[in-house]
C-alpha positions as a printed Julia matrix, in Angstrom:
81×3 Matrix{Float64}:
 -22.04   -99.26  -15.2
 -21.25  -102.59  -16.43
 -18.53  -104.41  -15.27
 -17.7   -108.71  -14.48
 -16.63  -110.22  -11.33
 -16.29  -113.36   -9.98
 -19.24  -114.48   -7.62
 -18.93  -117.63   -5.98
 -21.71  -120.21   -6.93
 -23.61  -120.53   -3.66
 -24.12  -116.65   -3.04
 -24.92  -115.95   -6.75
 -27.68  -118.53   -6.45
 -29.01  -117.0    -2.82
 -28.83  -113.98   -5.18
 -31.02  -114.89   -7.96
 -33.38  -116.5    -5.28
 -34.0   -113.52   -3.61
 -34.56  -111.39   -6.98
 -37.35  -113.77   -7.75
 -38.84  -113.69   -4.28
 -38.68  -109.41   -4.26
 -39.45  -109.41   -8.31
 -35.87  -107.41   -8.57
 -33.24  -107.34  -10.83
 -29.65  -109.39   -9.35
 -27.85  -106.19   -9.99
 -30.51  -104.37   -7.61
 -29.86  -106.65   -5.25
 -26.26  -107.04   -5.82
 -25.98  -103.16   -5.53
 -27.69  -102.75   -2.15
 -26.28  -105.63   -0.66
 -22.58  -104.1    -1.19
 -24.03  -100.51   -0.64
 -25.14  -101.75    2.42
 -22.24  -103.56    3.67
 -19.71  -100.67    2.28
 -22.03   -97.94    4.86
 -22.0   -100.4     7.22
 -18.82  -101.02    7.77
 -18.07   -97.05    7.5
 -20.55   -96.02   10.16
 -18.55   -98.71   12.51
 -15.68   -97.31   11.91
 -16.57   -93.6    12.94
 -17.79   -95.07   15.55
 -14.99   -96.65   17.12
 -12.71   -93.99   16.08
 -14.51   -91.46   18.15
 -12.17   -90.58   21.52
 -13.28   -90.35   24.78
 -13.79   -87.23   26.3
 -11.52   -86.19   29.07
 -12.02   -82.67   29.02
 -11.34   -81.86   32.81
 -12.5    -78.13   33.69
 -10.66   -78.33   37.18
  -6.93   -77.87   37.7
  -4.02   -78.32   40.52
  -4.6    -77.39   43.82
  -3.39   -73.8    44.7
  -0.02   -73.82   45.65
   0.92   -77.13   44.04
   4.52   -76.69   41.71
   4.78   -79.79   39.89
   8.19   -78.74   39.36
   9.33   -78.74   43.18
  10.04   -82.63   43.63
  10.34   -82.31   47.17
   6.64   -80.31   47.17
   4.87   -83.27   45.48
   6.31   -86.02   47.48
   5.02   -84.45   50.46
   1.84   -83.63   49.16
   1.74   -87.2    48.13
   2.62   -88.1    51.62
   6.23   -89.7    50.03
   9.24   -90.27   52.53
  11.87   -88.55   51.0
  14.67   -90.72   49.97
C-alpha cells in the first residue's frame, strides 16, 4: 500500500544508508523496522501482563473458624482486648 508520512531527516538518511549497504528497497527496510518494533513491543507487553501464580493447594488448619474472632486471636497468640 502506498501511503506518505513524515520521516525526520536524520533517520530517513540512516534509512537509505542501510538499503544500499543490504541492496534493499527503503520501504523493505522501513517495513521491518516498524514490524519489528510493533512485535516487539507486543511480546513485552504479554509478558508483563502475565500474573503470578499463587495457586495454593493447602488450606486452614482443621478446626480453624475464621469467623470466631476470639478463635483466631488465640491461635494467633493475641491478648484479648
Amino acid at each position: 500500500m502506498r501511503t506518505t508520512v513524515n520521516i525526520d531527516d536524520e533517520l530517513l538518511a540512516a534509512a537509505k544508508v542501510l538499503s544500499a549497504r543490504s541492496h534493499r528497497t527503503i520501504g523493505s527496510i522501513l517495513e521491518e523496522a516498524l514490524r519489528k518494533m510493533l512485535y516487539d513491543v507486543e511480546q513485552q507487553t504479554e509478558a508483563t501482563s502475565a500474573l503470578p501464580d499463587f495457586a495454593y493447594s493447602g488450606g486452614l488448619r482443621q478446626g480453624v473458624d475464621l469467623w470466631d474472632k476470639d478463635a483466631m486471636a488465640e491461635l494467633l497468640g493475641e491478648a484479648r482486648r
